[in-house]
C-alpha positions in Angstrom: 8.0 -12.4 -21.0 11.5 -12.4 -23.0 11.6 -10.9 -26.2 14.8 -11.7 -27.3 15.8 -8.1 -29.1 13.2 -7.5 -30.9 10.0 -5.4 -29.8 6.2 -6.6 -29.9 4.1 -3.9 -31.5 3.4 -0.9 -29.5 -0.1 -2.1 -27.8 1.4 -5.2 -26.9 4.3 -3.2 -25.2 1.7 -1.3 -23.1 0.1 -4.2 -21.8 4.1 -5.3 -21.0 4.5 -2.0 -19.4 1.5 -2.5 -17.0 2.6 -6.0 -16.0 5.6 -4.5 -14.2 5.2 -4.4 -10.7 5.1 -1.1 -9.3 5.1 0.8 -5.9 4.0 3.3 -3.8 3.6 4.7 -0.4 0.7 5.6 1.8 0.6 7.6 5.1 -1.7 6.6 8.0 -2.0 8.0 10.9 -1.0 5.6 13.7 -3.9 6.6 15.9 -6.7 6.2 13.0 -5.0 3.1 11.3 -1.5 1.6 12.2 0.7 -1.5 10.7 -0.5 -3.0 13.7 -4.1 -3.0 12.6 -3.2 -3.6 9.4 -1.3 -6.9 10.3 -4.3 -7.8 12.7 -6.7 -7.6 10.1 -4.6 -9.1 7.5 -6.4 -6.9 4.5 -8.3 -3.1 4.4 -9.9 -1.3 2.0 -7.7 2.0 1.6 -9.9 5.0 1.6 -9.8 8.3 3.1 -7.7 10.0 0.3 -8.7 12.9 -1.1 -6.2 15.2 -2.5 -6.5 14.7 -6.4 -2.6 14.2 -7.0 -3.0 11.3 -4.1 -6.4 9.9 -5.5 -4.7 9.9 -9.0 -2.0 7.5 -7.5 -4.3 5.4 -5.9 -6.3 4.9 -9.7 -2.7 3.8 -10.7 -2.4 1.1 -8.6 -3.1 -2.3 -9.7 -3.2 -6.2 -8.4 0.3 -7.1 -6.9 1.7 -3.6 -6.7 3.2 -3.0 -3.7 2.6 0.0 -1.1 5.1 1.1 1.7 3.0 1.9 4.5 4.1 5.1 6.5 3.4 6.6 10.0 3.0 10.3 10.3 2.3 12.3 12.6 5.0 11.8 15.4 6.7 8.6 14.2 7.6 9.8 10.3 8.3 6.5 9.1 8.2 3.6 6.9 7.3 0.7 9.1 5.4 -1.9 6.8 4.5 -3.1 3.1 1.1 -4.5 1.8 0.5 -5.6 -1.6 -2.7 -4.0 -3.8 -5.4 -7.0 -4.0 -7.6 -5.4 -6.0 -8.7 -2.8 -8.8 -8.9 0.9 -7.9 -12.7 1.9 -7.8 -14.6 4.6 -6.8 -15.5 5.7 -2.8 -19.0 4.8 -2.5 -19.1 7.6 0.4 -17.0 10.4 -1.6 -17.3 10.9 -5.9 -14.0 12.7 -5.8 -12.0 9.9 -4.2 -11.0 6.4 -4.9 -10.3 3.3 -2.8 -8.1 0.0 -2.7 -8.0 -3.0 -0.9 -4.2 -3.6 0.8 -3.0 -6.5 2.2 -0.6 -7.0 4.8 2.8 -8.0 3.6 5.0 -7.3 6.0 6.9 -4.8 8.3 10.1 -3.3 8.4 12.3 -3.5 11.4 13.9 -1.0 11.7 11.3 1.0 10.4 13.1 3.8 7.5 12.8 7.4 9.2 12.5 10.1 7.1 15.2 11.5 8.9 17.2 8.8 6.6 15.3 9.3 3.6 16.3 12.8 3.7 19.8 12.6 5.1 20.5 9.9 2.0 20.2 12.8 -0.1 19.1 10.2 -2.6 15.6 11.4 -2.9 15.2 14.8 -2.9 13.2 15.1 -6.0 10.8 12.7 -4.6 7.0 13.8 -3.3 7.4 12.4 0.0 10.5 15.0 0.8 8.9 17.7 -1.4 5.2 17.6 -0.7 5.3 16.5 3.1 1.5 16.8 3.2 0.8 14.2 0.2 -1.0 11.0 1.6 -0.5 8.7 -1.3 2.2 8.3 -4.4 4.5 6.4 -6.6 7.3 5.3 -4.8 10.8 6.3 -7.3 12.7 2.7 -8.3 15.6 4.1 -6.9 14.1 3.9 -3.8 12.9 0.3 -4.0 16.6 -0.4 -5.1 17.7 1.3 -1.9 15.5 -0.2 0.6 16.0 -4.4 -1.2 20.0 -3.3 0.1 19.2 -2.1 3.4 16.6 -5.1 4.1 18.7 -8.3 2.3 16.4 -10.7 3.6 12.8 -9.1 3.5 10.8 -9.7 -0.2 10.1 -5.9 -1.2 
């Protein structure tokens, strides 16, 4: 939608606002649930989550978002994307949580360590450097920026 300087009333800005593609990240374990599985089964419902600042990210997510996918636990690093297929609903097994189905987008070779992420300096205002134990959250546009000029080739 081009609006050629001049703005739609405020509600229909809001529906422009959630249009926008946006991102986030989400840590797996590599010995519960790897890129590997997740490009073997092609698309997983995302669940699991239960720290109410990472559950509140995943009720932000929406069709087409996009989600870096991030080993812990050993490996610390970025090594795939999926894209949100579906609305954020409630975990049928946990109240307190919510789910989301992901599907396999892609990897990233090499993956991004977060050795990098740190050392970039770039992000240190972001929850993955300042809350190491947070499972799910936005990922900062900046960051999108600097990982479409590290990857030239690879739709992020």
């Amino acid at each position: 939608m081009v609006y050629h300087g001049w703005l739609p009333p405020a509600a229909d800005r809001r529906s422009c606002d959630s249009i926008r593609m946006r991102y986030f990240l989400a840590k797996t374990e590599p010995s519960v649930y790897s890129i590997d599985d997740l490009e073997r089964d092609r698309r997983t419902t995302w669940d699991g989550v239960t720290n109410p600042q990472a559950v509140r990210a995943i009720r932000e997510m929406r069709p087409g978002d996009r989600v870096f996918i991030y080993h812990s636990g050993g490996v610390s690093a970025i090594v795939g994307s999926a894209t949100v297929r579906s609305e954020p609903r409630d975990d049928p097994k946990n109240p307190k949580s919510a789910v989301v189905d992901l599907e396999f987008a892609g990897r990233l070779e090499p993956p991004i360590t977060l050795a990098e992420i740190k050392q970039s300096k770039h992000f240190d205002d972001w929850s993955l450097v300042r809350q190491g134990r947070l499972s799910t959250m936005s990922a900062p546009d900046k960051f999108v920026a600097w990982t479409r000029s590290r990857y030239p080739g690879v739709k992020i």
